[in-house]
C-alpha positions as CSV (number, residue, x, y, z in Angstrom):
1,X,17.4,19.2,9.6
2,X,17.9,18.9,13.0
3,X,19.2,15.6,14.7
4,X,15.9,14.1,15.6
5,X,14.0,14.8,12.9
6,X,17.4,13.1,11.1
7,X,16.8,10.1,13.4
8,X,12.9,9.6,12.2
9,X,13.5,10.0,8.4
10,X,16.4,6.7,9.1
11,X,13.2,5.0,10.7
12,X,10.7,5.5,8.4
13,X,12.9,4.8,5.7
14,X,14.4,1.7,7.5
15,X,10.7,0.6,7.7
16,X,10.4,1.1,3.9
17,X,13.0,-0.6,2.8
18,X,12.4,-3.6,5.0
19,X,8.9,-3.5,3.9
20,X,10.4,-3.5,0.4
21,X,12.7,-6.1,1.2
22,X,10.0,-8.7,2.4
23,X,7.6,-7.8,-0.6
24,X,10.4,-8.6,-3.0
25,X,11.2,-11.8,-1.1
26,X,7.5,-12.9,-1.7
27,X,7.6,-11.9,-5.5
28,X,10.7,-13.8,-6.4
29,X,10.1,-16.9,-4.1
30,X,6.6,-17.6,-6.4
31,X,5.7,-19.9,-3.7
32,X,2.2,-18.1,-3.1
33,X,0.6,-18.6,-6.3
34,X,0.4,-22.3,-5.7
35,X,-1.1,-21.7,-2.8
36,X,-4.1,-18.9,-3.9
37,X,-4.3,-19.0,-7.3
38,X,-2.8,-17.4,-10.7
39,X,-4.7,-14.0,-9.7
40,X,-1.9,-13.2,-7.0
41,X,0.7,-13.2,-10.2
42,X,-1.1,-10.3,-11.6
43,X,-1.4,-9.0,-7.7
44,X,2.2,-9.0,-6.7
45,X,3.1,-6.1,-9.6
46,X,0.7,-3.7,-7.1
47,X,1.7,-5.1,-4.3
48,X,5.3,-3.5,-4.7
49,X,3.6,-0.3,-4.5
50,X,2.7,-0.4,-0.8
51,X,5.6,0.5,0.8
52,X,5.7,3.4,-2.2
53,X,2.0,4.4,-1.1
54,X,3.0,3.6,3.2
55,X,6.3,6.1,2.4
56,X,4.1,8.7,0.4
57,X,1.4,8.8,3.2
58,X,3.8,9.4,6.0
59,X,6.0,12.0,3.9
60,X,2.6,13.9,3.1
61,X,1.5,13.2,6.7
62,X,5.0,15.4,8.0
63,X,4.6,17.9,5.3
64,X,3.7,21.6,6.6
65,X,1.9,22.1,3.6
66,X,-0.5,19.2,3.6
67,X,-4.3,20.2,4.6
68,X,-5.5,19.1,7.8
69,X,-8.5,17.2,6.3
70,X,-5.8,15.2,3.8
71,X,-3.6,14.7,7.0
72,X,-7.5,13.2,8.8
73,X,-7.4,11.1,5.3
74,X,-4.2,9.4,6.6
75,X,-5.1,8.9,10.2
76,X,-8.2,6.9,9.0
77,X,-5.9,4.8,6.1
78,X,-2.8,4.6,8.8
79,X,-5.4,3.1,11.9
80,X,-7.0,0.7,9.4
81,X,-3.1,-0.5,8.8
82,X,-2.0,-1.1,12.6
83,X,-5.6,-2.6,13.4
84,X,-5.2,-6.0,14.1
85,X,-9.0,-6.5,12.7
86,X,-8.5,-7.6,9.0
87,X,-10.7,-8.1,5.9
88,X,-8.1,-10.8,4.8
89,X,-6.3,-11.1,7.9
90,X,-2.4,-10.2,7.9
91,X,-0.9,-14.0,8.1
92,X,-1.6,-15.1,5.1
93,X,1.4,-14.3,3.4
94,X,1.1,-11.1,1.0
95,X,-2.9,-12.1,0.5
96,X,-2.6,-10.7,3.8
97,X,-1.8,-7.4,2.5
98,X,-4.3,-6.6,-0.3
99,X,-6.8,-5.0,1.8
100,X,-4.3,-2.9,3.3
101,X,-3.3,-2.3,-0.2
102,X,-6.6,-1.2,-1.2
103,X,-7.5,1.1,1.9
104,X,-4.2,3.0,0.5
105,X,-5.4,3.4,-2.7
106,X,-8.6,4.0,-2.0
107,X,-7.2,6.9,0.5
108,X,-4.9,8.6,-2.2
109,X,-8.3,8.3,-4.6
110,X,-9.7,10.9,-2.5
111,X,-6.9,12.8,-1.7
112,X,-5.8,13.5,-5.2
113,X,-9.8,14.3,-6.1
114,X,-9.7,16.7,-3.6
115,X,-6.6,18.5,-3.6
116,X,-5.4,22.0,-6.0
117,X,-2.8,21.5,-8.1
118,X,0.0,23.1,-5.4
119,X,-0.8,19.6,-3.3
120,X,-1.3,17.7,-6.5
121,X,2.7,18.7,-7.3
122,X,3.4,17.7,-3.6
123,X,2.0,14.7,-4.1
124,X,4.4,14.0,-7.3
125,X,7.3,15.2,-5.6
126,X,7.5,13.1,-2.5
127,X,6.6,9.8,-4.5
128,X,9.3,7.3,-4.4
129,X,7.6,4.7,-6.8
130,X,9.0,4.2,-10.0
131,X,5.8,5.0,-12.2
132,X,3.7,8.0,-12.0
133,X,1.5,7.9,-8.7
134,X,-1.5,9.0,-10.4
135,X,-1.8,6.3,-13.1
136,X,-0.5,4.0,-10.6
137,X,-3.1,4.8,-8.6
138,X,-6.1,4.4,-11.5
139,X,-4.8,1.4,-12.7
140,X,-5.0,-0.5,-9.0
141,X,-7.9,0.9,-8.6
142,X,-9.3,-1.2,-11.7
143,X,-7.6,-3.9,-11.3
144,X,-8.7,-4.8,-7.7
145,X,-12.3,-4.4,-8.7
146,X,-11.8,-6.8,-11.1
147,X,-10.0,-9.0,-9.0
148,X,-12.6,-9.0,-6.4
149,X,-14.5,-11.7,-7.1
150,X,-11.7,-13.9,-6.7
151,X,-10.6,-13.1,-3.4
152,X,-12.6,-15.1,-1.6
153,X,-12.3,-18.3,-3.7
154,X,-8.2,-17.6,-3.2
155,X,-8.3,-17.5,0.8
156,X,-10.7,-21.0,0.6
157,X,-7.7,-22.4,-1.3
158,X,-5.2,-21.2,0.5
159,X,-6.2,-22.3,3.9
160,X,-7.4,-25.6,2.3
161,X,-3.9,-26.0,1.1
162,X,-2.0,-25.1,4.5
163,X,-3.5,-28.4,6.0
């Protein structure tokens, strides 16, 4: 590995691990459940799996072997990240990030439907989350469509609540 491809795995993985860091401040503090609801106790389990899903994307991203068309997949999930045009926007504190959260997920949805097994292994060897990406994956996948309908409800109390 030559020096400055040394110097951008130390960034990306300083940006993990700060990302990481600020997650797990949120999780421990349990100040934001007070102010959106119970649902975000259920939420913040998922929302440790961000930076996992952010670190995943850009290690598949640098990967030789990744298909130009999954490669496209993370352009569109990456631009929708640094876009300061939200769904929930990012300052509400880790509210903020469940659309980002779900852009991911959705993302990886795709790319492991669309994938052979060789990018499927790929996949499963570059993830740094702690539980299988693929189940991780499913069970986000059903637990933000259940949570949907209290999104909304959550910001209104949360911005009531900031007064």
């Amino acid at each position: 590995m030559s020096n400055s491809e040394e110097k951008k795995e130390k960034k990306y993985n300083d940006f993990y691990q700060r990302l990481r860091i600020k997650i797990n401040r949120w999780v421990t503090t349990g100040k934001l459940h007070k102010k959106t609801g119970r649902w975000t106790d259920k939420f913040m389990q998922y929302l440790l799996v961000f930076p996992d899903l952010v670190h995943l994307m850009i290690k598949l991203f640098g990967d030789k072997g990744t298909p130009a068309r999954i490669k496209g997949y993370i352009v569109i999930a990456f631009t929708y990240l640094i876009s300061p045009i939200d769904i929930i926007p990012d300052f509400i504190p880790a509210a903020g990030f469940i659309d980002d959260l779900l852009v991911l997920v959705i993302i990886m949805n795709k790319i492991i439907n669309s994938v052979d097994e060789p990018v499927l292994e790929r996949i499963k060897s570059l993830w740094a989350g702690e539980a299988d990406v693929f189940n991780k994956v499913k069970e986000i996948t059903e637990t933000m469509n259940a949570l949907t309908a209290e999104i909304p409800r959550s910001i209104y109390n949360f911005m009531k609540n900031k007064k």
